[in-house]
N, CA, C and O atoms as a CHARMM CRD file, in Angstrom:
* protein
*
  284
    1    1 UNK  N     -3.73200  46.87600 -63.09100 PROA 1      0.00000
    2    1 UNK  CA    -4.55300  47.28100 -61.98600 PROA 1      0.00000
    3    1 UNK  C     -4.21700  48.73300 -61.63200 PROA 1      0.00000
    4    1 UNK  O     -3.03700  49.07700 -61.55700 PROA 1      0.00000
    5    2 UNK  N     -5.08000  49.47800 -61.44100 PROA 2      0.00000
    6    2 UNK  CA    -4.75500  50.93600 -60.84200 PROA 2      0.00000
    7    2 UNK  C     -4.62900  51.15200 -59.43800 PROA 2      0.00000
    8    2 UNK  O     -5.13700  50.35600 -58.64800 PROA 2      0.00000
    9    3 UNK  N     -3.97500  52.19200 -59.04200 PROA 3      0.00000
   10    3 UNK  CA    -3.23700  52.01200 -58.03200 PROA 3      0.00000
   11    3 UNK  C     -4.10600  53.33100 -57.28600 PROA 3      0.00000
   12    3 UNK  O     -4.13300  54.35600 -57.96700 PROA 3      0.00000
   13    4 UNK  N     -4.67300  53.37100 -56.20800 PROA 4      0.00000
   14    4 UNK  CA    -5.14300  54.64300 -55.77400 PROA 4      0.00000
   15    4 UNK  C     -5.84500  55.28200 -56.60800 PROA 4      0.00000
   16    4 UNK  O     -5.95100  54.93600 -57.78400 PROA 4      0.00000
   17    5 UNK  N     -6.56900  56.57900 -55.95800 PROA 5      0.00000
   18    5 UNK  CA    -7.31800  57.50500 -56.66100 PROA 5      0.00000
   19    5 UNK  C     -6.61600  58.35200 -57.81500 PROA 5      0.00000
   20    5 UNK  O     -5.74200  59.15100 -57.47800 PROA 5      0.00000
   21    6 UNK  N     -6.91200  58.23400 -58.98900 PROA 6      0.00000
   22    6 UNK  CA    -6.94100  59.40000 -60.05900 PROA 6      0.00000
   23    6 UNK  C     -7.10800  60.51300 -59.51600 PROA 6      0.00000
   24    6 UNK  O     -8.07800  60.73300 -58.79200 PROA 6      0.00000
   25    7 UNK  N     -5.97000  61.60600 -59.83900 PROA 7      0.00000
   26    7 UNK  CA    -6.36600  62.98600 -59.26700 PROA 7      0.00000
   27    7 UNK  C     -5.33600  63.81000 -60.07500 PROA 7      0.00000
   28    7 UNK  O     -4.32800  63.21400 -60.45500 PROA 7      0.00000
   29    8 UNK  N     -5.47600  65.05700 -60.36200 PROA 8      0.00000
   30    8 UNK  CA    -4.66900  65.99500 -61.12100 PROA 8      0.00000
   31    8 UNK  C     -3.83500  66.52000 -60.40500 PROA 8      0.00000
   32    8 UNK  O     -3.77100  66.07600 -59.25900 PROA 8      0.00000
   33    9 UNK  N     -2.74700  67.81700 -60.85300 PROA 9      0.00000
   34    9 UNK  CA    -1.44000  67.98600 -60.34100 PROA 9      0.00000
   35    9 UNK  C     -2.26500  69.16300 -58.79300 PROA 9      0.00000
   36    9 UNK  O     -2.01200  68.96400 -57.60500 PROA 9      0.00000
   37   10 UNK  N     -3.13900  70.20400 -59.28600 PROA 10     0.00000
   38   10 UNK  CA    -3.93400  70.91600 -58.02100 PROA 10     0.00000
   39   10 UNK  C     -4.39500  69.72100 -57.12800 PROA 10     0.00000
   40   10 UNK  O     -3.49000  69.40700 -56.35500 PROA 10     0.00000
   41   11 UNK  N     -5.48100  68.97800 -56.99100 PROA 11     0.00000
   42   11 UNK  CA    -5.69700  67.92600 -56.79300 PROA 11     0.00000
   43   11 UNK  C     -4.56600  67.61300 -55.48700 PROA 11     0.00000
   44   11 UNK  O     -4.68400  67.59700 -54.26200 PROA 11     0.00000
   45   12 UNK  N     -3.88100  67.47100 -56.06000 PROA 12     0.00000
   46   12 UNK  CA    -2.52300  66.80400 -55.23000 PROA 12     0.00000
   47   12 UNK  C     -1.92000  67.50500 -54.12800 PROA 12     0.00000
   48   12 UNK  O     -1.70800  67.10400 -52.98400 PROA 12     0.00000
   49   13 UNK  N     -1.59800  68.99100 -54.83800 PROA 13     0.00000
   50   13 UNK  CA    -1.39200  70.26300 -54.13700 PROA 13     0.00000
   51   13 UNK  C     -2.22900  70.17700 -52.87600 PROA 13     0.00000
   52   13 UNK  O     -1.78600  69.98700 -51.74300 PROA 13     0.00000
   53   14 UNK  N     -3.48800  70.34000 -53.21800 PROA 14     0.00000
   54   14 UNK  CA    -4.04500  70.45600 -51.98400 PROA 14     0.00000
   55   14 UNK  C     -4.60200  69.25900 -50.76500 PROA 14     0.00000
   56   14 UNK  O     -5.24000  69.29600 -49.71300 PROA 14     0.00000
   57   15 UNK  N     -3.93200  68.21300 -51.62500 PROA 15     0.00000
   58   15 UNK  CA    -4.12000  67.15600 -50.54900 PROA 15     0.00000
   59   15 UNK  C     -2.91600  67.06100 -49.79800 PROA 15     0.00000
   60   15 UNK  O     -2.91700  66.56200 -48.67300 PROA 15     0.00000
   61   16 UNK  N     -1.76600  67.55700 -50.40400 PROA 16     0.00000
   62   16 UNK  CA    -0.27900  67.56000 -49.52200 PROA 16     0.00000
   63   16 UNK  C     -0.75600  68.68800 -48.71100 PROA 16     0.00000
   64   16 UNK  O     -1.14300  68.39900 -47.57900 PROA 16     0.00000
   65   17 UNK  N     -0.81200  70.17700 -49.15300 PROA 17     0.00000
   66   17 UNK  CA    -0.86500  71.26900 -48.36900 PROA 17     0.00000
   67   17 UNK  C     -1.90000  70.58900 -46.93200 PROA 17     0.00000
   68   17 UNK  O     -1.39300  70.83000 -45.83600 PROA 17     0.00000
   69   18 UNK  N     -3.30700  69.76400 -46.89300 PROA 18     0.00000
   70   18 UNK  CA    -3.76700  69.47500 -45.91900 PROA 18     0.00000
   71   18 UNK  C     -2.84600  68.82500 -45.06700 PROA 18     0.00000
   72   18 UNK  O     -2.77400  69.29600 -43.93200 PROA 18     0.00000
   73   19 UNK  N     -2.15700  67.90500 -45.32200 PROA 19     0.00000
   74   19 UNK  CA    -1.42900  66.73800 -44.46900 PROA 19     0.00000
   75   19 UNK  C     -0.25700  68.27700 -44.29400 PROA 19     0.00000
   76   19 UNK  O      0.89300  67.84000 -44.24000 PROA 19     0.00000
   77   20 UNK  N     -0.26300  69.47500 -44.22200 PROA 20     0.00000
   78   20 UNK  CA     0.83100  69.88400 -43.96900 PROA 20     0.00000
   79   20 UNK  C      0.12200  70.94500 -42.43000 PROA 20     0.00000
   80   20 UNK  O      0.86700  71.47000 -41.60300 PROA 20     0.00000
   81   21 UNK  N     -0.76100  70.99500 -42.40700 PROA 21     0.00000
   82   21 UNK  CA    -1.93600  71.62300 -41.59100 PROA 21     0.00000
   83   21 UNK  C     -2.54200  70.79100 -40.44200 PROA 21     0.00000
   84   21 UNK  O     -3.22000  71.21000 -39.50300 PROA 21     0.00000
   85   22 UNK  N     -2.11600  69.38100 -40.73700 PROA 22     0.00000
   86   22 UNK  CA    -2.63000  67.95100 -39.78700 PROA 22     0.00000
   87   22 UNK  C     -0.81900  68.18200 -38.72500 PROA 22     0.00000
   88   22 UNK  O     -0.66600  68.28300 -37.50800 PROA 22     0.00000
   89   23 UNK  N      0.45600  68.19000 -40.08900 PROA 23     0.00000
   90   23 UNK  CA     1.19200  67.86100 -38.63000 PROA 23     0.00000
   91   23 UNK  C      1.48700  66.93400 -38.10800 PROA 23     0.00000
   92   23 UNK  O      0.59400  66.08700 -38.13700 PROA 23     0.00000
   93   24 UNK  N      2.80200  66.49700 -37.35200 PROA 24     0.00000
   94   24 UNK  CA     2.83200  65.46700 -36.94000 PROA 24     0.00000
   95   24 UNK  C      3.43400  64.18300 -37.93800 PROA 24     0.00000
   96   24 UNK  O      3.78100  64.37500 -39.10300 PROA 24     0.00000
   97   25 UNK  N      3.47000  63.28700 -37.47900 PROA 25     0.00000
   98   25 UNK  CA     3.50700  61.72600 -38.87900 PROA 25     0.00000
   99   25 UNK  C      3.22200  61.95500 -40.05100 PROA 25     0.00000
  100   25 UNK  O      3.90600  61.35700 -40.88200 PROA 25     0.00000
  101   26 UNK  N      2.23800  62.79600 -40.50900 PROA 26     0.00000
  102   26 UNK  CA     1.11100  63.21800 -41.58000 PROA 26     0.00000
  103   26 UNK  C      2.35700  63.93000 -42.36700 PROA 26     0.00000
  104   26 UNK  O      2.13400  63.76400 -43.56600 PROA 26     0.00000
  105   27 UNK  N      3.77900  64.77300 -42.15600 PROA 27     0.00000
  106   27 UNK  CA     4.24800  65.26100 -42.47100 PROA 27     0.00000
  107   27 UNK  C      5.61700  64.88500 -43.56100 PROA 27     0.00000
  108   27 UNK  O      6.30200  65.61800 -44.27500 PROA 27     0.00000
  109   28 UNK  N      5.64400  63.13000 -43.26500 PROA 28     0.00000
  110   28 UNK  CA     5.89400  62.51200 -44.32200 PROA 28     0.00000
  111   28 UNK  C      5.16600  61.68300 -45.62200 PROA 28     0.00000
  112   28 UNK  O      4.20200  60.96500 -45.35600 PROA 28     0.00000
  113   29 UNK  N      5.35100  61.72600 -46.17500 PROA 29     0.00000
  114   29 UNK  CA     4.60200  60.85800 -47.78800 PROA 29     0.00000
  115   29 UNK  C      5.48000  60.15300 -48.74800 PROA 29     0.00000
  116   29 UNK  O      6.45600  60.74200 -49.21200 PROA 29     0.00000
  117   30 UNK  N      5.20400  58.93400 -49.07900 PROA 30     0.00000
  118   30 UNK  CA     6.10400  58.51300 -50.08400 PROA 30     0.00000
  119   30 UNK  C      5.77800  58.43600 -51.63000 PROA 30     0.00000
  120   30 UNK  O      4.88300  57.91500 -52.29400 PROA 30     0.00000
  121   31 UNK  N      6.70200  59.05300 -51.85600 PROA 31     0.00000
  122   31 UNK  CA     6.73200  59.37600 -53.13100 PROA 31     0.00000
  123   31 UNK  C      7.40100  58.78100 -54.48700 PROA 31     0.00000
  124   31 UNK  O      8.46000  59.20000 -54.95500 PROA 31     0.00000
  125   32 UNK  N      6.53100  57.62200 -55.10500 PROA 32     0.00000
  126   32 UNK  CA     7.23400  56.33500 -55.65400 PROA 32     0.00000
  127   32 UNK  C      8.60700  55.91100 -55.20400 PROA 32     0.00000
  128   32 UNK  O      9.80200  55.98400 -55.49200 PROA 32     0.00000
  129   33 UNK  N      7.44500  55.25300 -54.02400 PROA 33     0.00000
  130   33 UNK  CA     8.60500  54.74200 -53.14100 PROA 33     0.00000
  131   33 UNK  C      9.80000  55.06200 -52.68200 PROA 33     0.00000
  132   33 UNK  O     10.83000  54.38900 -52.72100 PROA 33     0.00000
  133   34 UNK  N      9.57900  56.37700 -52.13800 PROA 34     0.00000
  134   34 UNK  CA    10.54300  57.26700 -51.29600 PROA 34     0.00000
  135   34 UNK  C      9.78100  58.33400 -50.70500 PROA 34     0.00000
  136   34 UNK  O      8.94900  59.15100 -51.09800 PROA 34     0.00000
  137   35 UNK  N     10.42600  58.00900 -49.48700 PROA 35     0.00000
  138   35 UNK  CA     9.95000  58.91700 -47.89900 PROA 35     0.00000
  139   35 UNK  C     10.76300  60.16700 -47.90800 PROA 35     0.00000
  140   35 UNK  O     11.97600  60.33300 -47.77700 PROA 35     0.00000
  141   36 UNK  N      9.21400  61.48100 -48.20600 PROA 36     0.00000
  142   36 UNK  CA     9.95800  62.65900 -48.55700 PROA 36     0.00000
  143   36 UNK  C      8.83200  63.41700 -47.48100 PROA 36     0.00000
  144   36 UNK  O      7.77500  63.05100 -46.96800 PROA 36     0.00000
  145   37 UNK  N      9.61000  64.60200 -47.43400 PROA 37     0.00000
  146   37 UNK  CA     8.88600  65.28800 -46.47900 PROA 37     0.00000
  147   37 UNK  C      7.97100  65.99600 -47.21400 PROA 37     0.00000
  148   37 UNK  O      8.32400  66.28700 -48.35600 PROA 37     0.00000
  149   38 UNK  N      6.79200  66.37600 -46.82000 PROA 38     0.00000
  150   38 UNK  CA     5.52800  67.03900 -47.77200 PROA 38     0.00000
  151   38 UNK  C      5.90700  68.17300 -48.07900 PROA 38     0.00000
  152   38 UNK  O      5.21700  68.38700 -49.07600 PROA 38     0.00000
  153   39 UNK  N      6.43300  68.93000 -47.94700 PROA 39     0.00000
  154   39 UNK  CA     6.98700  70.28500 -48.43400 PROA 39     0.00000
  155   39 UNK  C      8.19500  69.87200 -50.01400 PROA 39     0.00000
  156   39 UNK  O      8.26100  70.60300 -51.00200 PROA 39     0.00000
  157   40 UNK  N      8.87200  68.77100 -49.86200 PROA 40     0.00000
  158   40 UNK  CA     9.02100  68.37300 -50.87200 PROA 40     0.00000
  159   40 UNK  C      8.10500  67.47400 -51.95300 PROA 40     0.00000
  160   40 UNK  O      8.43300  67.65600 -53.12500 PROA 40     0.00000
  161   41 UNK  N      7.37800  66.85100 -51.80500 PROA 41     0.00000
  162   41 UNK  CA     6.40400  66.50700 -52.53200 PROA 41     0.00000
  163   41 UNK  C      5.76100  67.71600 -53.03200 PROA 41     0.00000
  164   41 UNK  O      5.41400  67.70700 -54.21300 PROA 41     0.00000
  165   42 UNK  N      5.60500  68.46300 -52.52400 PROA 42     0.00000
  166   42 UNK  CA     4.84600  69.62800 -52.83500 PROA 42     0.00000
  167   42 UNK  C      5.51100  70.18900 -54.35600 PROA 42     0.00000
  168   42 UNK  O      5.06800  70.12600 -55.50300 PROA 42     0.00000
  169   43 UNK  N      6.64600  70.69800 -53.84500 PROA 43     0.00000
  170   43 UNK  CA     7.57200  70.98100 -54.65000 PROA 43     0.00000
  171   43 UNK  C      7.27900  70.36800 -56.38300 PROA 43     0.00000
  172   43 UNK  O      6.89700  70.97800 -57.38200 PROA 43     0.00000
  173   44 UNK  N      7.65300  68.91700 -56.17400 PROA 44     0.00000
  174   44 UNK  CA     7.87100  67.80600 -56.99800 PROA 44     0.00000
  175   44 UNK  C      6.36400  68.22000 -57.79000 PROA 44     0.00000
  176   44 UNK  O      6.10800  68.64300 -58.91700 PROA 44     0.00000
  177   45 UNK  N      5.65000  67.92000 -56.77000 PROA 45     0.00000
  178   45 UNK  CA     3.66400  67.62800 -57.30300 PROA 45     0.00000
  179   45 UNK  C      3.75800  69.41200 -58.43800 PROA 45     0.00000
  180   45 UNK  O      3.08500  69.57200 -59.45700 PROA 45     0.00000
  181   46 UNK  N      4.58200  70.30100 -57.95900 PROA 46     0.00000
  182   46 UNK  CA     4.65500  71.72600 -58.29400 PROA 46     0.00000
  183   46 UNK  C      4.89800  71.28100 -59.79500 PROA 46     0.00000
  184   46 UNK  O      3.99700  71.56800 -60.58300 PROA 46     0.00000
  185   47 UNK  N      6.02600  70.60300 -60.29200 PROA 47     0.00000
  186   47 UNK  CA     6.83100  70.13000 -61.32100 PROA 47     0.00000
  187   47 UNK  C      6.22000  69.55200 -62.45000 PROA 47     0.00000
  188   47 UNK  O      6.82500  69.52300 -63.52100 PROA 47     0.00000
  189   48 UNK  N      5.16700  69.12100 -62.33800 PROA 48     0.00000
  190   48 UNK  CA     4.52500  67.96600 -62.97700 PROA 48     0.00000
  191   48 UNK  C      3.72500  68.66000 -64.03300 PROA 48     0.00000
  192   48 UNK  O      3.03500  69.63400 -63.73100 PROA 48     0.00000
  193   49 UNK  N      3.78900  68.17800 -65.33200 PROA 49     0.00000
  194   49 UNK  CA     3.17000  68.52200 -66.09100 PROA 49     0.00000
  195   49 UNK  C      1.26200  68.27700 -66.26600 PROA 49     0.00000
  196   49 UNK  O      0.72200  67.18900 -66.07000 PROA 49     0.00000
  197   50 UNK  N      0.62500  69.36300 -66.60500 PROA 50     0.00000
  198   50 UNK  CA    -0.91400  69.18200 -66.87400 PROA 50     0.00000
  199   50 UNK  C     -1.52000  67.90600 -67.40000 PROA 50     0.00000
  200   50 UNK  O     -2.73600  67.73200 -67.31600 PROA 50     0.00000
  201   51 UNK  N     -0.94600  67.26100 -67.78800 PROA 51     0.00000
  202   51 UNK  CA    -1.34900  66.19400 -68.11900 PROA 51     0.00000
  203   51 UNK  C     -0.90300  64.63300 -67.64300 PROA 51     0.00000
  204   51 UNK  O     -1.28300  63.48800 -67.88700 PROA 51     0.00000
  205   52 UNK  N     -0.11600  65.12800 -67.01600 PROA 52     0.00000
  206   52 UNK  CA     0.34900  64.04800 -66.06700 PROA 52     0.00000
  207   52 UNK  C     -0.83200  62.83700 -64.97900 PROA 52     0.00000
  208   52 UNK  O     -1.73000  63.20200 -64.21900 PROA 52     0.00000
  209   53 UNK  N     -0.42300  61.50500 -65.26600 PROA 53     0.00000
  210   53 UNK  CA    -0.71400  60.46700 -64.35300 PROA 53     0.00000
  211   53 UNK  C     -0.51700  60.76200 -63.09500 PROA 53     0.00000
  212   53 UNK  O      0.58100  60.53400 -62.58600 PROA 53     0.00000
  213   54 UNK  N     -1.54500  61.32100 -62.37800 PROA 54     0.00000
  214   54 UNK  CA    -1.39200  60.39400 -60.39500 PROA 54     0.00000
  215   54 UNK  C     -1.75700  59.99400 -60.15800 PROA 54     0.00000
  216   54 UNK  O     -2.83600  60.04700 -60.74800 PROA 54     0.00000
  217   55 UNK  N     -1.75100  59.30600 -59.43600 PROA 55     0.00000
  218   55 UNK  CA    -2.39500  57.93800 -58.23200 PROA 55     0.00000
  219   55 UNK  C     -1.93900  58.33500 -57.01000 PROA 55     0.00000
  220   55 UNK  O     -0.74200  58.42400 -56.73700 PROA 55     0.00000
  221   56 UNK  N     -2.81300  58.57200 -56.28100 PROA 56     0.00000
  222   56 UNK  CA    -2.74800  59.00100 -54.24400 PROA 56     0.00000
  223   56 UNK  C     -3.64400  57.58200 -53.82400 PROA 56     0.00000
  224   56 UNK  O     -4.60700  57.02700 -54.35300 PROA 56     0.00000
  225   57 UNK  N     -2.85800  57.30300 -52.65100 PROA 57     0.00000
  226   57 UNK  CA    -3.81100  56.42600 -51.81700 PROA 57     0.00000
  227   57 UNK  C     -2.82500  56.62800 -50.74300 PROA 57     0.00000
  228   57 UNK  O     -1.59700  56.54000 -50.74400 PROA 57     0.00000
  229   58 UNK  N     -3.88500  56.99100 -49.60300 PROA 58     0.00000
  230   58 UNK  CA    -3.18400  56.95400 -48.21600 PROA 58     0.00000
  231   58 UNK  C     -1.55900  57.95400 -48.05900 PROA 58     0.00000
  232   58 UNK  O     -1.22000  59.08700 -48.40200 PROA 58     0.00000
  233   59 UNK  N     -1.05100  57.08400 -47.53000 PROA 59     0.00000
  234   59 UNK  CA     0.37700  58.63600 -47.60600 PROA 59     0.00000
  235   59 UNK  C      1.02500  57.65700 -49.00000 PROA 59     0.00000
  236   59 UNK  O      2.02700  57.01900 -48.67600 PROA 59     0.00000
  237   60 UNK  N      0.75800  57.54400 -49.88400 PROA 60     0.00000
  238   60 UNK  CA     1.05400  56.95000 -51.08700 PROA 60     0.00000
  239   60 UNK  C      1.19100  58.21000 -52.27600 PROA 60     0.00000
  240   60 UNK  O      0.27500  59.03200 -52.25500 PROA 60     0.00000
  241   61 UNK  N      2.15900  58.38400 -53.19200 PROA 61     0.00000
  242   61 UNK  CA     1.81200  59.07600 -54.30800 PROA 61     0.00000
  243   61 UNK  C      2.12600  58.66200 -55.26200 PROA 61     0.00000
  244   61 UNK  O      3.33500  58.82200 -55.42900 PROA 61     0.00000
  245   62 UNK  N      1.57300  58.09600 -56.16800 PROA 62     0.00000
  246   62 UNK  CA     2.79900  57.22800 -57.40200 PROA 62     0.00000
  247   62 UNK  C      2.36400  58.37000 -58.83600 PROA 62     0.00000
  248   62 UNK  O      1.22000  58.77600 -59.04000 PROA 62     0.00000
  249   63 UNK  N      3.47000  58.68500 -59.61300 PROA 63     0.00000
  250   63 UNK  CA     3.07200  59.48900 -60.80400 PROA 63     0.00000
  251   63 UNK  C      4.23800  58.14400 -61.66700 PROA 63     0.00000
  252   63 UNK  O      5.44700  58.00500 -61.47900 PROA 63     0.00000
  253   64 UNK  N      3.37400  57.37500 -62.55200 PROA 64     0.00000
  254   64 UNK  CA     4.27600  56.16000 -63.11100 PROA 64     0.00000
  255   64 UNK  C      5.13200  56.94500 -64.11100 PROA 64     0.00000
  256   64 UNK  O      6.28900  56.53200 -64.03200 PROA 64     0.00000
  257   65 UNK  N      4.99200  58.03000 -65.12400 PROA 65     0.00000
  258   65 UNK  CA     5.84700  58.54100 -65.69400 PROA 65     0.00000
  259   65 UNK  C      7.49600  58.67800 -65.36400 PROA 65     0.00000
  260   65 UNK  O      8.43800  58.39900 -66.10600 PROA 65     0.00000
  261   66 UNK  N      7.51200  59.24900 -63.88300 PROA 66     0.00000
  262   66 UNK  CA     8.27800  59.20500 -63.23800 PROA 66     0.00000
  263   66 UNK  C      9.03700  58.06300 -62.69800 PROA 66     0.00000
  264   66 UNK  O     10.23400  58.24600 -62.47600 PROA 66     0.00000
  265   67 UNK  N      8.50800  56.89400 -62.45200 PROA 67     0.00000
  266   67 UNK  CA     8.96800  55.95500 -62.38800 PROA 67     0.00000
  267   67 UNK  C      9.19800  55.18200 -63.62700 PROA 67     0.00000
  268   67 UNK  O      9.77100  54.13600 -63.32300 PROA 67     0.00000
  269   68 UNK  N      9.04000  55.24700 -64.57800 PROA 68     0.00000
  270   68 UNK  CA     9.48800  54.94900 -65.60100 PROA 68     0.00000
  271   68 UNK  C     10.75100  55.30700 -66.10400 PROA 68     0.00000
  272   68 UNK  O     11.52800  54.53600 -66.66700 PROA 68     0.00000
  273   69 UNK  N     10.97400  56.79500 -65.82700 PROA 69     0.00000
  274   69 UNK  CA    12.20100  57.13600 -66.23500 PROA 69     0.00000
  275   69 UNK  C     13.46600  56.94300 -65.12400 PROA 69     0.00000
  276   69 UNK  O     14.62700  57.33800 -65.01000 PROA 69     0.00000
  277   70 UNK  N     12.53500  56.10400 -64.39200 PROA 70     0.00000
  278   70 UNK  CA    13.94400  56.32900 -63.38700 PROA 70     0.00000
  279   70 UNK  C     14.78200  55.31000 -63.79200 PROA 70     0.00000
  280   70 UNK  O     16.00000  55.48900 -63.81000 PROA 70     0.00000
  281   71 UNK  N     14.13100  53.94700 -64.22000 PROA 71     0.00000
  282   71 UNK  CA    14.17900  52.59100 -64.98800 PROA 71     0.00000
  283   71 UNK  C     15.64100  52.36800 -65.52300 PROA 71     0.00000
  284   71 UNK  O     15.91700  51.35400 -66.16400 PROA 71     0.00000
């Protein structure tokens, strides 16, 4: 089953940079399953290779690659 919206590494960028402009609660996101502050996600989302898997839903970000290797 897929998890959230398909979206690329810009994509992502600019959906964190918004929630960073909202403020407030909006200013955390979890990030396969860890509560990071959006300036670090940012970072991370920065990291990610062009061809990379995401999935966003809600303050959700899952990139499964990443969770794979954490394994």
């Amino acid at each position: 089953m897929a998890y959230g919206q398909a979206m690329d590494r810009e994509q992502l960028i600019q959906r964190l940079r918004a929630r960073v402009r909202r403020g407030g609660p909006a200013e955390q996101v979890w990030w396969n399953g860890e509560l990071v502050h959006v300036s670090e996600a940012i970072i991370r989302a920065a990291e990610l290779g062009d061809d990379e898997t995401i999935r966003a839903r809600g303050d959700d970000v899952v990139v499964p690659r990443t969770l794979l290797d954490a394994e």
